[in-house]
C-alpha positions in Angstrom: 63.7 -169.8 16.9 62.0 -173.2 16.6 60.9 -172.5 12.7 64.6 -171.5 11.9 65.4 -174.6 13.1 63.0 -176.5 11.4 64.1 -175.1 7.9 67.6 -175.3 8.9 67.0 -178.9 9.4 64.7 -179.1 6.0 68.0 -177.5 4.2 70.3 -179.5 5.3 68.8 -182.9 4.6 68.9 -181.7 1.2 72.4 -181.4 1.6 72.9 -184.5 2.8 71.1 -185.9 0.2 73.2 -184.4 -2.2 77.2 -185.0 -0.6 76.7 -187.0 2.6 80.4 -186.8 3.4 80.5 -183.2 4.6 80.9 -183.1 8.2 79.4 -179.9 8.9 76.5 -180.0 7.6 75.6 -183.6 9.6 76.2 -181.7 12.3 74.0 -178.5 12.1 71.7 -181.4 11.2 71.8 -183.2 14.0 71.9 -179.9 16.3 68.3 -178.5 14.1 66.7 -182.3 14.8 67.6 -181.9 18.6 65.9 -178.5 19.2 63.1 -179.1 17.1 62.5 -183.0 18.9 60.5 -181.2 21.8 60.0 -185.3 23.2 60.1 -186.9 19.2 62.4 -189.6 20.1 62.7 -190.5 16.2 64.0 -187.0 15.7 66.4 -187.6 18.8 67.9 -190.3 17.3 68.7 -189.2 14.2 70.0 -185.7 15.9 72.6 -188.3 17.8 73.4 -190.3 14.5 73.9 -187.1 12.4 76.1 -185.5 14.9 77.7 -189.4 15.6 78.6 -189.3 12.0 79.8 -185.4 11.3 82.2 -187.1 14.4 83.3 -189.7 12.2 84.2 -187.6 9.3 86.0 -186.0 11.2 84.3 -182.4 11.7 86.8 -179.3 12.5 85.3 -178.4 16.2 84.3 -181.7 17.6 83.2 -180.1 20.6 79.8 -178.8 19.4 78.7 -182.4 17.9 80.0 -184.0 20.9 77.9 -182.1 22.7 75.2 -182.9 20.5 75.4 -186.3 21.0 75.5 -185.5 24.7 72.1 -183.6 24.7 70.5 -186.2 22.8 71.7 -189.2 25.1 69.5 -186.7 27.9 66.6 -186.6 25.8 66.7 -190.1 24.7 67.0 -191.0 28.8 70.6 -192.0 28.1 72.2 -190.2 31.2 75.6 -192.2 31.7 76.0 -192.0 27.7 74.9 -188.3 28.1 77.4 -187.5 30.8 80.5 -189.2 28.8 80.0 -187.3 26.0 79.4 -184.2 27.6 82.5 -184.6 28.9 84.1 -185.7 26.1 82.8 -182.2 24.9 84.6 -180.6 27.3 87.7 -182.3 26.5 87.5 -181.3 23.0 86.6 -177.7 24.1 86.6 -176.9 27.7 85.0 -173.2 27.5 82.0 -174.7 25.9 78.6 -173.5 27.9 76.5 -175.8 27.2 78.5 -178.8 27.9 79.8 -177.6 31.2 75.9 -176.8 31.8 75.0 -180.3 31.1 78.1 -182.0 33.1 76.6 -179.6 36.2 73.1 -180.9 35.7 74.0 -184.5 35.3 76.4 -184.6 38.0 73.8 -182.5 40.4 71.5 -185.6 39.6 74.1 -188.1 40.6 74.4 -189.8 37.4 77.9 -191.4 37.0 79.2 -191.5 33.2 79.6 -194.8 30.9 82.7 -196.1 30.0 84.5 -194.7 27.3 84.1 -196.5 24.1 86.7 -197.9 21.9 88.0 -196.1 19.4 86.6 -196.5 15.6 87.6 -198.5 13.2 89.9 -196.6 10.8 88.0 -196.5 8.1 84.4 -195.7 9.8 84.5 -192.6 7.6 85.1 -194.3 4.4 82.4 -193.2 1.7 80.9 -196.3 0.2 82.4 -197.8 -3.2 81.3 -195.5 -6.3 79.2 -198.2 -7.4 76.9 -198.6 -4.2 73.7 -196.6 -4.3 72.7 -194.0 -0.9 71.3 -195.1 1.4 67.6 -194.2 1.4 67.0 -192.1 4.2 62.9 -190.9 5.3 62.7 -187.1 5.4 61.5 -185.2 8.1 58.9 -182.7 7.5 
């Protein structure tokens, strides 16, 4: 499963590359960097700003970048971030597995969630003016 995630991740920087506004594809993104990261905390943090972003443009079914983000915070030692938005995940979806599964784990370990965090600016999800160049981004091979 690991290799189908690493070409799935290979893919869909491409994608990016070529339209960076589509929110689904940021987020299998960020989900393909997580489960290939095994302890890569540069591929941890771009899982959480890929899935942070397909958020921001507003994905159809929050819940699974949410939880993205959520499983990330763990991996990055982020518990308290971890557990909010696990449980934002849960909001968003509240028969999702692996969210519940993480809430369980986190709470069992006594960790107490961080506050919520402001809402986003209204235009977060703005593209950039036509005339701005991409921004370069390093690919992950």
């Amino acid at each position: 499963a690991s290799d189908v995630y690493k070409r799935q991740a290979e893919v869909l920087d491409d994608v990016n590359l070529i339209d960076p506004f589509i929110p689904e594809a940021r987020a299998l993104l960020g989900e393909a960097l997580r489960r290939t990261a095994t302890g890569d905390r540069r591929k941890l943090e771009r899982g959480l700003f890929e899935s942070e972003k397909a958020v921001a443009l507003k994905i159809v079914y929050t819940a699974g970048a949410l939880h993205n983000q959520a499983a990330c915070l763990e991996g990055l030692d982020r518990k308290p971030e971890a557990l909010r938005q696990a449980k934002s995940a849960l909001e968003a979806d509240a028969d999702h597995k692996e969210a519940r599964e993480l809430v369980a784990r986190l709470e069992k370990a006594g960790v107490v969630p961080a506050p919520p965090l402001p809402p986003p600016p209204e235009d977060a999800a703005a593209p950039p003016p036509s005339d701005a160049p991409p921004p370069a981004r390093p690919r992950e091979r």
